[in-house]
PLY file of the C-alpha trace (Angstrom):
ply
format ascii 1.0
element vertex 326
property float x
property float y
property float z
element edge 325
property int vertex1
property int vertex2
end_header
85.96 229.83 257.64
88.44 232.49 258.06
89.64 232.23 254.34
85.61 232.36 252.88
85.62 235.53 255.21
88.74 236.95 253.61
87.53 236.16 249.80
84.16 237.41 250.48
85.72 241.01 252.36
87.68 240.93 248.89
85.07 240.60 246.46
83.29 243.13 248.33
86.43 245.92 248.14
86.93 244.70 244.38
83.34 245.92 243.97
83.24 248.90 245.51
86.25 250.09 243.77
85.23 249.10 240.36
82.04 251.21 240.20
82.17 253.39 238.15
81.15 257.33 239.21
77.86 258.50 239.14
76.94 261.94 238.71
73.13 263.92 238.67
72.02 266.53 237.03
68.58 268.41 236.38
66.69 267.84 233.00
63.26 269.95 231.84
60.15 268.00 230.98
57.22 269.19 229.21
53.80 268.61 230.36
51.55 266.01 229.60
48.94 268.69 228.08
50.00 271.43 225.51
49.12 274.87 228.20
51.68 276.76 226.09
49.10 279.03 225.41
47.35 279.06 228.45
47.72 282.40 230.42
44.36 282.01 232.81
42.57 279.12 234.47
39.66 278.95 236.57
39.07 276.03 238.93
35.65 274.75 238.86
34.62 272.54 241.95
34.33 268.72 241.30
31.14 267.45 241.38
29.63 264.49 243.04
27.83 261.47 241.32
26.18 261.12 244.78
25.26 263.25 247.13
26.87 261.20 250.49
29.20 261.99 253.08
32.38 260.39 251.54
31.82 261.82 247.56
31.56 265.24 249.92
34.68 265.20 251.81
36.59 263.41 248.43
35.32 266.50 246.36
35.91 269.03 249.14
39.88 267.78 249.44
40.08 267.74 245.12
38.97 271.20 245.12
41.05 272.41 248.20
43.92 270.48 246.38
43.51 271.31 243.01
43.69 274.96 243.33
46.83 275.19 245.61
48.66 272.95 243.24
47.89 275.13 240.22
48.25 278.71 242.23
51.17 277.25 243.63
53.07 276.54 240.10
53.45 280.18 240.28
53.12 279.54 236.01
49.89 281.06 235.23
48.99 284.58 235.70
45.54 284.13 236.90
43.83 280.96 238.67
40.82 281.75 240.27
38.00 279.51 242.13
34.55 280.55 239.98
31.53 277.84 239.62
29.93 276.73 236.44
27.00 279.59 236.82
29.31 282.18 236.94
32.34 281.16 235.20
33.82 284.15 233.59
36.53 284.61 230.86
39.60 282.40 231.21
41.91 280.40 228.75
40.73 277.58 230.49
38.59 275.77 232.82
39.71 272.79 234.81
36.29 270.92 236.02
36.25 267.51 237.96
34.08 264.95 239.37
33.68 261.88 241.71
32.72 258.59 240.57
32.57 256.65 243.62
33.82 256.40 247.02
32.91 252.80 248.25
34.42 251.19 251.64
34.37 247.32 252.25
34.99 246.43 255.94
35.83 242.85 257.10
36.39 241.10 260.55
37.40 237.88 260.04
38.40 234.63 262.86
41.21 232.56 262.32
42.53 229.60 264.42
46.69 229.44 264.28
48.62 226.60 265.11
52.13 226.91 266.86
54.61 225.00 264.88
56.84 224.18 268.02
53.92 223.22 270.32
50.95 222.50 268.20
48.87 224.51 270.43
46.26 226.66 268.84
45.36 230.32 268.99
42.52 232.36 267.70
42.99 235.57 265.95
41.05 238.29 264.85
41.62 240.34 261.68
40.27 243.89 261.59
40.47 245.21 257.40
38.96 248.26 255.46
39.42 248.92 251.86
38.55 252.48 250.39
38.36 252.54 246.34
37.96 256.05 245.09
37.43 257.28 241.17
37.44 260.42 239.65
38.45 262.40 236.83
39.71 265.78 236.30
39.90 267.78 233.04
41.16 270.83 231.27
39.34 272.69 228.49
39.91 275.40 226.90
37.16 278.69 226.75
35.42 276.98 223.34
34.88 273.86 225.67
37.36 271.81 223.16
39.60 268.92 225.78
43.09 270.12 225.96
43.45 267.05 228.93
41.75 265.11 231.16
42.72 262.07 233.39
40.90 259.74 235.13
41.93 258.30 238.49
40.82 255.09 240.09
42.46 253.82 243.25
42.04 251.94 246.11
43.85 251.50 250.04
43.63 249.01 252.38
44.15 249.11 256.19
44.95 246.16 258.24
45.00 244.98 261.33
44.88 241.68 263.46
45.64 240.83 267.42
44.81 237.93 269.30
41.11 237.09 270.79
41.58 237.49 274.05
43.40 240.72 273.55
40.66 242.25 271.59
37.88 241.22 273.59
40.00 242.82 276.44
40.69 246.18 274.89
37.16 246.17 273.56
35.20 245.29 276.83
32.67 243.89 274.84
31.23 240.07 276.09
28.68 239.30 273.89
29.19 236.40 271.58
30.63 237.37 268.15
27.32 236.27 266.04
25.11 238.34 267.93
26.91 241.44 267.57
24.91 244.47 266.23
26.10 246.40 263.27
26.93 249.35 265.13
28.81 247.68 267.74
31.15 245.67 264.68
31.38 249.02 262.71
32.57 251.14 266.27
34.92 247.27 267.16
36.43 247.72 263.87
36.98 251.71 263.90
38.87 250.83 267.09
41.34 249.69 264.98
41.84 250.80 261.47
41.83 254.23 260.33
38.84 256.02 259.25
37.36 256.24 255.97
37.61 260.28 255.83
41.92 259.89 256.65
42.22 256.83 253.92
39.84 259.05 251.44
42.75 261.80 252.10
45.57 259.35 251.81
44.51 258.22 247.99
43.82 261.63 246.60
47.07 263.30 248.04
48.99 260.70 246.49
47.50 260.80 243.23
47.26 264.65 243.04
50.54 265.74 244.36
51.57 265.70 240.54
49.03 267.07 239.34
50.61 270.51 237.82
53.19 267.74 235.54
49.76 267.55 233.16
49.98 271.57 232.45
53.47 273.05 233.44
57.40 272.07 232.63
58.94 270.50 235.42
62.64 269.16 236.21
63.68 266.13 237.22
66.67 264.84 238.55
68.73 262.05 236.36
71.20 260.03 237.63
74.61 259.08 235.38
77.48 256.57 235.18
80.97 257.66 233.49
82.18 255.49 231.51
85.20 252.92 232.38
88.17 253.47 230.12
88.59 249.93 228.39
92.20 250.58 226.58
95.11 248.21 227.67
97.34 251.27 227.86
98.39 251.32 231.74
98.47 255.41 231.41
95.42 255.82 229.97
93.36 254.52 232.13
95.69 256.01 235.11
94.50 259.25 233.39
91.06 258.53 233.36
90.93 257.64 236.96
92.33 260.67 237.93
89.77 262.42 235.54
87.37 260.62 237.67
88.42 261.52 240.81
88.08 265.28 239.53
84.56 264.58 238.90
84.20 263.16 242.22
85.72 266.34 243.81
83.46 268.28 241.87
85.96 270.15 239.86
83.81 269.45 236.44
85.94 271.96 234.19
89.22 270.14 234.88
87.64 266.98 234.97
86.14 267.94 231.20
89.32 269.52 229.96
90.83 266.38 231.66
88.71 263.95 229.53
88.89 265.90 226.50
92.56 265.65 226.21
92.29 262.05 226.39
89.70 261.94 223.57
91.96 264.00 221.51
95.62 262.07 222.31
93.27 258.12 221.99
90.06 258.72 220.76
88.96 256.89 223.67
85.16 256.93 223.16
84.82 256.50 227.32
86.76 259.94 227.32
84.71 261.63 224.74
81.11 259.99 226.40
82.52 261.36 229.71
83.56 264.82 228.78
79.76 265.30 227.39
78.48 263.80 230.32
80.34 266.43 232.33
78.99 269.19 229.91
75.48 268.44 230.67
76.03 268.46 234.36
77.45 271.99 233.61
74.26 272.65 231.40
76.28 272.88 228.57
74.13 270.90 226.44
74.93 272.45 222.95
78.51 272.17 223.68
77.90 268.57 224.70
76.21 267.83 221.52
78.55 269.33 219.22
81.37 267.00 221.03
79.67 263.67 220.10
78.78 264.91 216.14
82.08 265.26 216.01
83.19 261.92 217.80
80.39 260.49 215.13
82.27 262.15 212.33
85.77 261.25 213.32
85.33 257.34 214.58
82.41 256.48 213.19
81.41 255.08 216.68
77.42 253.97 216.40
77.03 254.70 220.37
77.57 258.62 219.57
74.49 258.31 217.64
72.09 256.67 220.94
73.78 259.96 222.58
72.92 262.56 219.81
69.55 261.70 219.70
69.75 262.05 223.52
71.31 265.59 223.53
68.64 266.86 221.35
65.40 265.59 223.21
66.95 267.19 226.07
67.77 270.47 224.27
64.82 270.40 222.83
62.93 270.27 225.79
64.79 273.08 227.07
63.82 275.19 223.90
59.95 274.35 224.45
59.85 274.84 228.03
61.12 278.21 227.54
58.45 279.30 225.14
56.05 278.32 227.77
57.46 280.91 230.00
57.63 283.76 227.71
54.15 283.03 227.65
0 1
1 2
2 3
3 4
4 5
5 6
6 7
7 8
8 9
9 10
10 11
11 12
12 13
13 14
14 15
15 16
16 17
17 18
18 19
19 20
20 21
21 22
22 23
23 24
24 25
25 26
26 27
27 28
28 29
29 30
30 31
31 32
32 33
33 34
34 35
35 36
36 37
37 38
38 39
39 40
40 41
41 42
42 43
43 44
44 45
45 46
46 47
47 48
48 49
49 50
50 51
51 52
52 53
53 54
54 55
55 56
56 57
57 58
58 59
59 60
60 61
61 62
62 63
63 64
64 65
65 66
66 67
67 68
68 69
69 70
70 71
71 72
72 73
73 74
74 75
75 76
76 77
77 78
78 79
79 80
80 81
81 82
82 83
83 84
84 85
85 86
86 87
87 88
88 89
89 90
90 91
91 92
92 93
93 94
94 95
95 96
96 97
97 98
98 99
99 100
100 101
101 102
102 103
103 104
104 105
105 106
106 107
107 108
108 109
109 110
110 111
111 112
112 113
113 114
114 115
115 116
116 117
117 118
118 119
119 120
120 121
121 122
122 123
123 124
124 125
125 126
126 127
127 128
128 129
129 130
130 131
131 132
132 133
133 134
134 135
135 136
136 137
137 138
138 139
139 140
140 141
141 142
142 143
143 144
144 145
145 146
146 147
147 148
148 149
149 150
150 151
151 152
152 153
153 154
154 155
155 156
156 157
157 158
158 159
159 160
160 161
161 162
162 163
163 164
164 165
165 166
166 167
167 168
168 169
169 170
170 171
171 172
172 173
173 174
174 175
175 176
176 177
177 178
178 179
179 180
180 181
181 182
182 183
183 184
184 185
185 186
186 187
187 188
188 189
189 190
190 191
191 192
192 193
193 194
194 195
195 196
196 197
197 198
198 199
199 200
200 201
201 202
202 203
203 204
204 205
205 206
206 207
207 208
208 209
209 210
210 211
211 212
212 213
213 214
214 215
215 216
216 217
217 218
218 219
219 220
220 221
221 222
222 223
223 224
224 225
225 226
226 227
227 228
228 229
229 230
230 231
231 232
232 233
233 234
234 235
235 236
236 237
237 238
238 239
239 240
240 241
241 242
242 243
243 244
244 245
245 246
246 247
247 248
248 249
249 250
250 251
251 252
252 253
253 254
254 255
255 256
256 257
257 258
258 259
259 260
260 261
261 262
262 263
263 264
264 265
265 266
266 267
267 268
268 269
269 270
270 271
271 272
272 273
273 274
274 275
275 276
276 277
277 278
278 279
279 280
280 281
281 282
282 283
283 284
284 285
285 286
286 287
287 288
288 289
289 290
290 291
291 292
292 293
293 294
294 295
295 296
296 297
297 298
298 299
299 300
300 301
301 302
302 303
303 304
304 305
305 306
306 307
307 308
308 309
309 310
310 311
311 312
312 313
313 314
314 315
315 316
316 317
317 318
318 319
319 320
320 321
321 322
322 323
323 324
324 325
């Protein structure tokens, strides 16, 4: 026993010590629409298929939503709230509307037998599922699409205790199949949350993004150096000190530091490393203009996966930028 310990607190330090270093960085990514032109946009509020309660409250939180999200980009230089009768002149218009808003409730008896004892036990199960569609859109003032997206989602609450303990906490004594419908929809509210809260729950998880369709955004991207592979004991003593720099966050002598190796081996790990380093720096153009040149000189195929990279990514930048000049 004491030797499977030992291997197994081995393997774990053999693990832990070969992983390689990570490091992040921040990246620019366009929008799902093309807004680059888009200097004005006025919110229209959703409308309802239906005129209930639920399609209410769902189109009241869309609107409320809707118009912080795209004030709060801080991107456009005008977002205002205006209605279809009086809509005004903007770039754009972003309209919505609710499909549905349906809620299926369930109370359900189940008998449960002990494993150990074989002695039985009645439950109750309290659930509620909320399904929700709608669709939002953005046009621009000639009434041509520039996006839309349609949402359909549902949420389920659950709940179950045992018999005895609900009929307790719900102080009700009449037998289960002569309950009224009131008294099984207030027994069932006892316990799950209400429709209104679940309605909220779906559309502020599938609006908090809602600004990705029409503005540049960053996201954070997580990297691995590279492990040096040679056989020469040095170099790889140099690139674990190189390492360690990155670690330490010292990225210019950790680059210099992985450059040098590149240029004494023409380690590939070295060279992938040093550009990885670059682009934590932001120096993406220097970063891409290392691995043409580790293309040109070793002929390496894996610069090429990395070029490509570079350029989406410096690319990006480029386009993002011309959507803030505008």
């Amino acid at each position: 026993m004491r030797k499977t310990g030992f291997i197994l607190i081995l393997a774990i330090l053999i693990f832990i010590t070969s992983c390689a270093t990570s490091v992040s960085y921040q990246t620019t990514r366009l929008p799902e629409w093309n807004t680059a032109s888009i200097r004005s946009i006025a919110v229209i509020p959703f409308e309802e298929s239906e005129n209930t309660p639920l399609q209410r409250h769902a189109s009241m939180l869309l609107n409320s939503i809707s118009y912080s999200q795209i004030r709060g980009a801080n991107h456009f230089a005008q977002v205002q709230v205006q209605t279809n009768e009086n809509r005004g002149s903007f770039d754009a218009f972003f309209t919505g509307k609710v499909y549905y808003v349906v809620v299926n409730d369930n109370i359900q008896n189940e008998t449960r037998v002990d494993q150990k004892d074989e002695t039985e036990a009645n439950y109750v199960i309290f659930e509620r599922t909320v399904q929700i569609a709608f669709i939002y859109t953005l046009s621009d003032s000639n009434g041509i699409v520039i996006g839309t997206r349609t949402i359909e989602d549902l949420l389920t609450d659950y709940y179950e205790l045992a018999e005895d303990e609900a009929d307790n906490q719900e102080n009700i004594r009449q037998p289960r199949g002569r309950r009224t419908q009131n008294q099984t929809e207030n027994r069932i509210n006892n316990y799950l949350k209400s429709p209104e809260v679940m309605v909220q729950e779906i559309i502020e998880k599938n609006m908090k993004d809602l600004t990705r369709d029409m503005v540049p955004y960053t996201v954070t991207e997580r990297r691995s150096l590279m492990n040096e592979n040679s056989k020469d004991k040095a170099v790889k003593q140099r690139s674990k000190e190189a390492a360690s720099l990155v670690k330490a966050g010292n990225y210019n002598a950790a680059q210099n530091a992985f450059l040098d190796i590149y240029r004494d081996t023409g380690s590939y790990a070295a060279a992938f490393n040093a550009a990885l380093v670059m682009t934590v720096q932001r120096q993406l153009n220097e970063a891409l203009l290392l691995m043409q040149n580790v293309l040109n000189e070793t002929g390496d195929q894996r610069a090429r996966e990395e070029i490509l990279r570079l350029q989406r990514l410096i690319d990006n930048e480029n386009r993002a930028a011309a959507y803030r000049v505008n």
